[in-house]
PASEBA-1860 file (N, C-alpha, C; in nm, 3 decimals):
! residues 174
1> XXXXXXXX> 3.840/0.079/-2.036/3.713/0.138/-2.079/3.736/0.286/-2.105 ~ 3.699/0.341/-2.184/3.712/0.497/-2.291/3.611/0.559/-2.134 ~ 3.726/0.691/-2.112/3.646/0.756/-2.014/3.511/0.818/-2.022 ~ 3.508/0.826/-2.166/3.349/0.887/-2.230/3.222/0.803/-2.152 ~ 3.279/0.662/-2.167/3.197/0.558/-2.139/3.131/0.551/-2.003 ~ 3.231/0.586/-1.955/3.255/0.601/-1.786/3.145/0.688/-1.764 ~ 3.217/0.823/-1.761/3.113/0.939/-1.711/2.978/0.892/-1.790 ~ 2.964/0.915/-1.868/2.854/0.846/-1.907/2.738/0.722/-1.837
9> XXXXXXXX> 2.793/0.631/-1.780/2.769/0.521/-1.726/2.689/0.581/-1.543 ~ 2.847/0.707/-1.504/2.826/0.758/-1.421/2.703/0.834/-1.398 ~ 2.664/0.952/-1.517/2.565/1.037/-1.511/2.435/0.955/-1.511 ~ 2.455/0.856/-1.605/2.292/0.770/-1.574/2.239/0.692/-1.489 ~ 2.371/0.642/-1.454/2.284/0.564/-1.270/2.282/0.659/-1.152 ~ 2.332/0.797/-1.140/2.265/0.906/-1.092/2.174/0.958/-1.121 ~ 2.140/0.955/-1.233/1.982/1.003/-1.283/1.867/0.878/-1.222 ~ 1.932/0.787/-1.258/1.839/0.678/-1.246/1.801/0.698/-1.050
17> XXXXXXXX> 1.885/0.700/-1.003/1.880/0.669/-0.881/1.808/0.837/-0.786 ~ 1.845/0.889/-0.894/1.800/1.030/-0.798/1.647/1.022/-0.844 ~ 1.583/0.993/-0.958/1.459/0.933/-1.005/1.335/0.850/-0.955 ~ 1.462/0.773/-0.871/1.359/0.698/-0.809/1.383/0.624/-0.681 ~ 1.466/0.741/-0.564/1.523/0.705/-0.465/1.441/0.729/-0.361 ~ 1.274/0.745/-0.368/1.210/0.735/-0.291/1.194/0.649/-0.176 ~ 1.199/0.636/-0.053/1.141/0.506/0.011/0.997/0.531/0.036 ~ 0.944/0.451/0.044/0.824/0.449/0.123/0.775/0.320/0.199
25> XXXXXXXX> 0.734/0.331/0.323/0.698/0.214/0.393/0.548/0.208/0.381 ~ 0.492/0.053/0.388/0.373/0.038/0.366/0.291/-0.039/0.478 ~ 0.234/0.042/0.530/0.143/-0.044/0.655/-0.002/-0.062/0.654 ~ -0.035/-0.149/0.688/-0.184/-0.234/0.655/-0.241/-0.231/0.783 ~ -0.372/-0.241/0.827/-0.437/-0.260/0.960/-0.570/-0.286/0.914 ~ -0.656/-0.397/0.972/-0.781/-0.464/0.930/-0.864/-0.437/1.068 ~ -0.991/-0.407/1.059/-1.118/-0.399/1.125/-1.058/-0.513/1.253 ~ -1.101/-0.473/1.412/-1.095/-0.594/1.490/-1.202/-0.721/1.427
33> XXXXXXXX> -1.292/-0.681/1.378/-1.353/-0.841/1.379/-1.376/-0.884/1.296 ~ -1.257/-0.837/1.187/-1.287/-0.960/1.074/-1.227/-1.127/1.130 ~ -1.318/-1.160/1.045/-1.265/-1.296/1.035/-1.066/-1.341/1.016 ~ -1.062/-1.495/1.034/-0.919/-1.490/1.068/-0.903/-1.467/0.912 ~ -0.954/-1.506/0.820/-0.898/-1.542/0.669/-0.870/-1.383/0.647 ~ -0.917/-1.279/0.707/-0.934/-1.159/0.624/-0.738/-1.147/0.636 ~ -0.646/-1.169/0.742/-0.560/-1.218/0.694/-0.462/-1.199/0.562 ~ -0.530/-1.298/0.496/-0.480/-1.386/0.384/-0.503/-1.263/0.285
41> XXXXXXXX> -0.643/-1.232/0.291/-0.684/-1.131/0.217/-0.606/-0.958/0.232 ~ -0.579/-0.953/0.335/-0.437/-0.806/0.356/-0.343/-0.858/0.311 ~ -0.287/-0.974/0.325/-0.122/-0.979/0.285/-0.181/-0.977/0.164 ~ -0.274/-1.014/0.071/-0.300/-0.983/-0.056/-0.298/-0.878/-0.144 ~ -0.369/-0.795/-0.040/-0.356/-0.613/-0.079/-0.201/-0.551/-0.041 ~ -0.167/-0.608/0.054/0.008/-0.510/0.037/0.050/-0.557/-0.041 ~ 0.043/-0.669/-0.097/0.137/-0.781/-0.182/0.124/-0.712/-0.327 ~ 0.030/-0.672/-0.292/-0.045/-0.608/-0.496/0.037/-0.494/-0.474
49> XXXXXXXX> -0.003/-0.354/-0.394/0.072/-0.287/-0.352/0.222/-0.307/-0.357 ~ 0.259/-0.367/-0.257/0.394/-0.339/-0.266/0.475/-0.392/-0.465 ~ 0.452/-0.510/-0.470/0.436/-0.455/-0.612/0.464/-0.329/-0.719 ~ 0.335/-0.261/-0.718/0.286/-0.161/-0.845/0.386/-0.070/-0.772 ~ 0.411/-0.036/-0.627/0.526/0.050/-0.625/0.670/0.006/-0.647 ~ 0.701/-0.099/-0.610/0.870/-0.167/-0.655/0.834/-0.157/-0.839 ~ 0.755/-0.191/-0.901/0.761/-0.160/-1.030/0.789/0.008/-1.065 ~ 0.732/0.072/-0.998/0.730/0.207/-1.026/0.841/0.283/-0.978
57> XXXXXXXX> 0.945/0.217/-0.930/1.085/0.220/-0.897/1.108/0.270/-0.738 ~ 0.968/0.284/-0.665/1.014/0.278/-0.542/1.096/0.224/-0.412 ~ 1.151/0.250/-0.310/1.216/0.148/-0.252/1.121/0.105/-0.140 ~ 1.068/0.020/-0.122/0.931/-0.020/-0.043/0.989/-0.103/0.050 ~ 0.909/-0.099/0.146/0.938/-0.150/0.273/0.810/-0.204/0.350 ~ 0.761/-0.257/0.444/0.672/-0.283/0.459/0.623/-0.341/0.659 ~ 0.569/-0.285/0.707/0.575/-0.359/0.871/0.405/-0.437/0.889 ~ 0.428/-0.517/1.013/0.363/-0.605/1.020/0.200/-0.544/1.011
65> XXXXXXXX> 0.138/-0.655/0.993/-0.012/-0.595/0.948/-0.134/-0.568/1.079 ~ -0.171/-0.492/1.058/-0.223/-0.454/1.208/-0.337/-0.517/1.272 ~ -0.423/-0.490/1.357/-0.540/-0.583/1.385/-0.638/-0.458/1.491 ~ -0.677/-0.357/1.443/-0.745/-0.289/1.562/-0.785/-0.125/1.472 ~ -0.881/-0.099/1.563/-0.917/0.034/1.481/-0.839/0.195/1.524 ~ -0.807/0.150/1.666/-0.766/0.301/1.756/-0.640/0.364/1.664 ~ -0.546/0.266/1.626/-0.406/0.334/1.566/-0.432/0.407/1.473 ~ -0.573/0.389/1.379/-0.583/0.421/1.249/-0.647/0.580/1.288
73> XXXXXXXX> -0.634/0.545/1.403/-0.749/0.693/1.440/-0.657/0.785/1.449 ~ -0.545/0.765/1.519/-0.417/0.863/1.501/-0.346/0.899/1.379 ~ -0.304/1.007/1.402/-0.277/1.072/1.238/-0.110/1.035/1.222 ~ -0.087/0.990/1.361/0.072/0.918/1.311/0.108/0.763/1.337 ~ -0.039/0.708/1.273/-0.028/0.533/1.307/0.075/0.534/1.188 ~ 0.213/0.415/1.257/0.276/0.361/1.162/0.365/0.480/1.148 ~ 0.409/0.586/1.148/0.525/0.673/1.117/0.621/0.637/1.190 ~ 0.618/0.609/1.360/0.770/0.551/1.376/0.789/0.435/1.338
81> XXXXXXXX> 0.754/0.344/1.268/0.772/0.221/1.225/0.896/0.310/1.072 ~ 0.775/0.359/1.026/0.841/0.412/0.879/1.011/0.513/0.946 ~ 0.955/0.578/1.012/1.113/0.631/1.040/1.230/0.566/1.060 ~ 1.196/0.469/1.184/1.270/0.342/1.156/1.362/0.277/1.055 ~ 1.288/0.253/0.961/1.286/0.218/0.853/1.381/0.310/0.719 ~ 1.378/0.440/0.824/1.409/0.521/0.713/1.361/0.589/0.598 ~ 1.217/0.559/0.538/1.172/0.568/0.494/1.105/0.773/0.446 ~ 1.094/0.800/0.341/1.062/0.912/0.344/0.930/0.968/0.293
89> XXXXXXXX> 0.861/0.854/0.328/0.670/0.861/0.282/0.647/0.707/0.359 ~ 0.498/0.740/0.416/0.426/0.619/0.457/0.285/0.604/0.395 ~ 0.260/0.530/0.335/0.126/0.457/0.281/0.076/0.367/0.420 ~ -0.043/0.436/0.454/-0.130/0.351/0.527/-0.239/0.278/0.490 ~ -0.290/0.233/0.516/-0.354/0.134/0.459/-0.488/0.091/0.561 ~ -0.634/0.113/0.545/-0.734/0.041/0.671/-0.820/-0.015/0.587 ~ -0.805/-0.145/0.606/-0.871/-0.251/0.537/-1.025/-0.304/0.616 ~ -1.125/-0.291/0.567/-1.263/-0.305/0.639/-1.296/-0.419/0.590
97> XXXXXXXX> -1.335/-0.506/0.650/-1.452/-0.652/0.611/-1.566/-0.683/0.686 ~ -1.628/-0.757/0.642/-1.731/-0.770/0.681/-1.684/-0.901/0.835 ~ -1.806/-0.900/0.927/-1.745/-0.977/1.044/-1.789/-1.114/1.000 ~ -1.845/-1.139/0.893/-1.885/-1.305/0.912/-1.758/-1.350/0.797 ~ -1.739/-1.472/0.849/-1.617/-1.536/0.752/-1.755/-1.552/0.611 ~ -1.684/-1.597/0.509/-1.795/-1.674/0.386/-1.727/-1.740/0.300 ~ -1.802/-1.816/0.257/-1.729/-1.953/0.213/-1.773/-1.997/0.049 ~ -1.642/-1.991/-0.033/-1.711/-2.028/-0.183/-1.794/-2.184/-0.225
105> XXXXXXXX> -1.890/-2.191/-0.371/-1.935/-2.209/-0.377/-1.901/-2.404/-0.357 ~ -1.765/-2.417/-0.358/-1.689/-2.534/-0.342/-1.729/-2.598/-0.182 ~ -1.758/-2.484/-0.108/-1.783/-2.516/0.041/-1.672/-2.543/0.111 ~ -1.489/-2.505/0.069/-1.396/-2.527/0.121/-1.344/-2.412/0.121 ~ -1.336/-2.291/0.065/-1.224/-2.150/0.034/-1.337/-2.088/0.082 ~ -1.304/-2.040/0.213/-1.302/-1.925/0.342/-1.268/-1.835/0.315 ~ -1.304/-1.671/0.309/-1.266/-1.571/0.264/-1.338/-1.472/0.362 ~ -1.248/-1.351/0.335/-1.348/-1.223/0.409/-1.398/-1.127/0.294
113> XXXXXXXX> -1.532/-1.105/0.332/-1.576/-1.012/0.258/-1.536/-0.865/0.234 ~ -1.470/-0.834/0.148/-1.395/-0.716/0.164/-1.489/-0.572/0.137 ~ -1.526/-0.489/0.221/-1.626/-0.353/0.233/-1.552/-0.231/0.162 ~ -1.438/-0.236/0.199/-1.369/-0.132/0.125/-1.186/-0.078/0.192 ~ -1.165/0.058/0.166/-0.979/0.054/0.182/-1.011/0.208/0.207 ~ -0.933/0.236/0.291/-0.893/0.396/0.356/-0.726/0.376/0.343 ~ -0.694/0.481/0.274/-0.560/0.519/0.281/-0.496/0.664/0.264 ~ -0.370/0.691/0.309/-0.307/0.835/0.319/-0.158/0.826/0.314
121> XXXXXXXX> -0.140/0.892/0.275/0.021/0.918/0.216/0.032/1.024/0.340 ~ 0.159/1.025/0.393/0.220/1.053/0.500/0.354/1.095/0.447 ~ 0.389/1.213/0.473/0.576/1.256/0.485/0.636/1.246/0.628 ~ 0.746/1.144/0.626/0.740/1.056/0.756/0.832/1.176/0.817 ~ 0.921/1.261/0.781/1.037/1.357/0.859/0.963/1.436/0.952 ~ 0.867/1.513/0.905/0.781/1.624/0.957/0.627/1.549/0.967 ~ 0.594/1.436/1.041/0.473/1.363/0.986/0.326/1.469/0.975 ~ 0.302/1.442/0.824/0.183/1.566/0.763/0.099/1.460/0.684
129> XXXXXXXX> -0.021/1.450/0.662/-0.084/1.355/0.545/-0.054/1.407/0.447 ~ -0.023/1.373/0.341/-0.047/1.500/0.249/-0.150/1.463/0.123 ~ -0.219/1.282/0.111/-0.316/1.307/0.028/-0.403/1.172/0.142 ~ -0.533/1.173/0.132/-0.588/1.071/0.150/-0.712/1.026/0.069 ~ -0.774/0.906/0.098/-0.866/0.907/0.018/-0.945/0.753/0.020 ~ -1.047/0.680/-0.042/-1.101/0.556/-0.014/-1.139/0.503/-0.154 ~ -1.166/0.367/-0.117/-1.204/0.256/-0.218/-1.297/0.180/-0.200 ~ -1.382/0.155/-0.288/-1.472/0.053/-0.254/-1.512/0.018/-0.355
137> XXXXXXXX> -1.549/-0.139/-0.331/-1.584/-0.273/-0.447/-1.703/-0.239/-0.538 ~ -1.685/-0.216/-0.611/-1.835/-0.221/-0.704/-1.925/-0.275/-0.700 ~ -1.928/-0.422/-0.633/-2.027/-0.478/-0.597/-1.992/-0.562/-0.482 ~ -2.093/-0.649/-0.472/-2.062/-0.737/-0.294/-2.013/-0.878/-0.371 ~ -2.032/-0.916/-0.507/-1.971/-1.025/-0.561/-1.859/-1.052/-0.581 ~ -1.796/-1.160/-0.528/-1.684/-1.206/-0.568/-1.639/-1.246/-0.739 ~ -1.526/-1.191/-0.748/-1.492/-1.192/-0.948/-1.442/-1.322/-0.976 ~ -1.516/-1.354/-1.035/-1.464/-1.466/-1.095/-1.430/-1.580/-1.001
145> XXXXXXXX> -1.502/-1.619/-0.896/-1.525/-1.745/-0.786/-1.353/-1.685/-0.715 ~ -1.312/-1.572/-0.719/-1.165/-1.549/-0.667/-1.203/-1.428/-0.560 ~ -1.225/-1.417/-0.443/-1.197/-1.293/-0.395/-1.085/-1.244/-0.361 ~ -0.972/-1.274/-0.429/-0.817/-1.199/-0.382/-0.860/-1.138/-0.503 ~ -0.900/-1.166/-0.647/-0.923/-1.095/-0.755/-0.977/-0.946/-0.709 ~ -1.094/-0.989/-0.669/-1.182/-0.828/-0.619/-1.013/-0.739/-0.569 ~ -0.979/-0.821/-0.437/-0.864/-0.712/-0.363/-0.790/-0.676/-0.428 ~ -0.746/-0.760/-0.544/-0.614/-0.695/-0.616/-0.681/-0.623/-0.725
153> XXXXXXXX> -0.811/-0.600/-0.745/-0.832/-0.503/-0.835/-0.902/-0.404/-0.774 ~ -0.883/-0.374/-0.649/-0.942/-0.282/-0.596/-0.803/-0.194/-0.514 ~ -0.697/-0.315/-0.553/-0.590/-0.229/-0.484/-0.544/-0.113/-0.629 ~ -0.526/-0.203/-0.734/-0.481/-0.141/-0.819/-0.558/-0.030/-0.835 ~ -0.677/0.022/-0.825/-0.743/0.118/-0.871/-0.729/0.219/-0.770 ~ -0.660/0.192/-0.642/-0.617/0.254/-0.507/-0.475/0.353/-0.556 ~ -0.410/0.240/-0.629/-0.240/0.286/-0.616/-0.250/0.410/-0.728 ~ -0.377/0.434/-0.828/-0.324/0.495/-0.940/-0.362/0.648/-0.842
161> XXXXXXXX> -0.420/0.677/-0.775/-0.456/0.774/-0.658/-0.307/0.817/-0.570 ~ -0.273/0.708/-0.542/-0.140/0.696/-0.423/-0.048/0.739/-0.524 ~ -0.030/0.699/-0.654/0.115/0.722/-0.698/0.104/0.859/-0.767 ~ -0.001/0.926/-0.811/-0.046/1.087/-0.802/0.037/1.141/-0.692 ~ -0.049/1.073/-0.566/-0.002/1.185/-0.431/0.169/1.208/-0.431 ~ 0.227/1.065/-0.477/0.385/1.081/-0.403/0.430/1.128/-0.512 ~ 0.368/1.168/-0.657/0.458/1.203/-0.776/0.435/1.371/-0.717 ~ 0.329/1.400/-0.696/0.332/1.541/-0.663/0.377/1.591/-0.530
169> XXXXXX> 0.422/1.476/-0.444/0.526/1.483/-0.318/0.663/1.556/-0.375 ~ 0.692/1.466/-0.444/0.846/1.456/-0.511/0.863/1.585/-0.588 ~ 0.776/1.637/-0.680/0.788/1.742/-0.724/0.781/1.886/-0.622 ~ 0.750/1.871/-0.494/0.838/1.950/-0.404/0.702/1.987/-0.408 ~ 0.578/1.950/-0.419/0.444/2.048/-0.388/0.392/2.026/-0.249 ~ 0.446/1.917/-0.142/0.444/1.888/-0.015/0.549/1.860/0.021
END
């Protein structure tokens, strides 16, 4: 192979990689009393999440999903998980539902009513928030007889917020 080719080959998967060698770990935690399905409905929202960031060339990571309100109250829930991990940003994640399970119009698909999403970007070395911010459903209806629909379009409208915060992480402004 022509050494041109080489260095060449060389300089761009260093670009590539210095581009987008972010990690970030992603942690989820739901209201104590939602229902069990609400569940189904978080692994839904990291799932969208983790996603739109592995597309966006992050290296994502992710720890188990939480069940309680006190951790969220601390400003370093989930950072030693992310350190752990290695990770050099943490996305938190507090998922609210409503406490009664509800059930579609089929009378078989159990769902939680989803109220809304608290989240904050975290720099896990020196743990600092450095953006936070919330979400909530436009309405109390489920889209289209689907309520993972609502979550995953309420995540997406979450991440375009989140991927602001860590682009202006990266650019050295936190």
């Amino acid at each position: 192979m022509n050494v041109k080719i080489r260095v060449l080959c060389a300089v761009l998967t260093i670009a590539a990689a210095s581009g987008f060698s972010q990690t970030v770990t992603v942690a989820v935690t739901q209201n104590a009393n939602a229902p069990e399905s609400a569940y189904l409905m978080s692994g839904t929202i990291e799932d969208e999440l983790f996603s739109l960031m592995f597309d966006s060339g992050f290296i994502v990571s992710n720890v188990s999903i939480g069940r309680a309100e006190a951790p969220w109250d601390s400003p370093l829930f989930a950072v030693k998980e992310a350190a752990f991990g290695m990770s050099d940003y943490l996305v938190a994640l507090r998922v609210s539902y409503s406490a009664e399970e509800k059930k579609l119009e089929d009378g078989k698909t159990s769902y939680a009513q989803l109220q809304g999403l608290e989240w904050r970007l975290v720099r896990v070395n020196n743990p600092v928030i450095l953006a936070s911010g919330t979400a909530e459903p436009e309405t109390s209806l489920v889209v289209d007889q689907d309520p993972y629909a609502e979550a995953r379009i309420l995540t997406d409208q979450l991440y375009s917020a989140v991927f602001k915060a860590l682009s202006e992480a990266k650019k050295g402004g936190n």
